[in-house]
C-alpha positions in Angstrom: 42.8 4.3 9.3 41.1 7.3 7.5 41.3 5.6 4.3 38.9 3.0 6.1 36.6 5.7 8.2 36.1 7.2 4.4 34.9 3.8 2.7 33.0 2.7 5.8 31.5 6.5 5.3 31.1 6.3 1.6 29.3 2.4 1.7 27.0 3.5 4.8 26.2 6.3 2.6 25.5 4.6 0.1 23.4 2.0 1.9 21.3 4.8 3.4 20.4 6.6 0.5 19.2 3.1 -1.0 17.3 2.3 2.0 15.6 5.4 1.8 14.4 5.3 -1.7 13.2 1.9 -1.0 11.2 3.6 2.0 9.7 6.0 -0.8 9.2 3.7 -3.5 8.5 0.0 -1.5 5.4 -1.3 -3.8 3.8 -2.7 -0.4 3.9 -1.6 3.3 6.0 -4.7 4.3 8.7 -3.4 1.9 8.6 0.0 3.3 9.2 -1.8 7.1 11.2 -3.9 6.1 13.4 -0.8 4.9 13.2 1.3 7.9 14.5 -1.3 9.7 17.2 -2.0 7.5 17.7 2.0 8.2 17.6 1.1 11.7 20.4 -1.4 11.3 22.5 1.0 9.2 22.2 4.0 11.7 23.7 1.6 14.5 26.5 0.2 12.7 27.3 4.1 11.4 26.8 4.5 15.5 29.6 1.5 16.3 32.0 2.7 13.9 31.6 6.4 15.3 32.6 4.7 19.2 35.5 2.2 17.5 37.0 5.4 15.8 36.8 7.5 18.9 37.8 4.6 21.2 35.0 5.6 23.3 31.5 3.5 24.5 29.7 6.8 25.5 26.9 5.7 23.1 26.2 2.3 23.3 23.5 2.5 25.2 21.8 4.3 22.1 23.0 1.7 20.4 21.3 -0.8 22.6 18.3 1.0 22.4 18.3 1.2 18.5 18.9 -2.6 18.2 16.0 -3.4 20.7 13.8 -1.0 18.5 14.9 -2.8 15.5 14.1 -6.2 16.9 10.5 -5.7 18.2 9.9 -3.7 15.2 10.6 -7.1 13.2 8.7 -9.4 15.2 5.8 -6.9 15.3 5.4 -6.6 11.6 6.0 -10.4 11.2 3.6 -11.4 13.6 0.7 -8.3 11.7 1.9 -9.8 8.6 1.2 -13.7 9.2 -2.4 -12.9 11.1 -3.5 -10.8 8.2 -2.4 -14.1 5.6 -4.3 -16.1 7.7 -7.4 -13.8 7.9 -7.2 -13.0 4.0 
C-alpha cells in the first residue's frame, strides 16, 4: 500500500506543478480557468486518496464543496466565454 500512496503522491505532484505553470503561462484567460479548475480537480482527488488511506470520511464534505466549486466555475466561464463569441 505505500508503494501506491507514494506514486499516487508523486503523479498528483506532478500534475499540480503542471497545472500551475499552465496557470502562470496559459496564453489566454480561458486557459488560465481552465487550469485552476483542473487544480481544483486535482486538490480533490489528492483529498479522496487522503480519506481512502485513512479509512476515514471526515472530509468529504470539503470534498463536496470543492467539486460544486469546480462545476459552477465551468459552467460560468463557459457560459462568459460563448456570450463574448457571440458579441465579438
Amino acid at each position: 500500500m505505500n508503494i501506491v500512496v507514494m506514486v499516487v503522491a508523486v503523479l498528483l505532484s506532478l500534475a499540480a506543478l503542471g497545472t500551475i505553470y499552465r496557470i502562470a503561462k496559459g496564453p489566454s484567460l480561458l486557459d488560465r480557468v481552465i487550469a485552476a479548475d483542473v487544480l481544483l480537480a486535482i486538490f480533490g482527488a489528492a483529498l479522496a486518496t487522503e480519506m481512502a488511506l485513512n479509512q476515514h470520511l471526515g472530509n468529504m464534505a470539503l470534498l463536496v464543496v470543492l467539486t460544486v466549486i469546480g462545476f459552477v466555475g465551468s459552467v460560468t466561464v463557459a457560459r462568459f466565454a460563448v456570450h463574448r463569441k457571440e458579441d465579438g
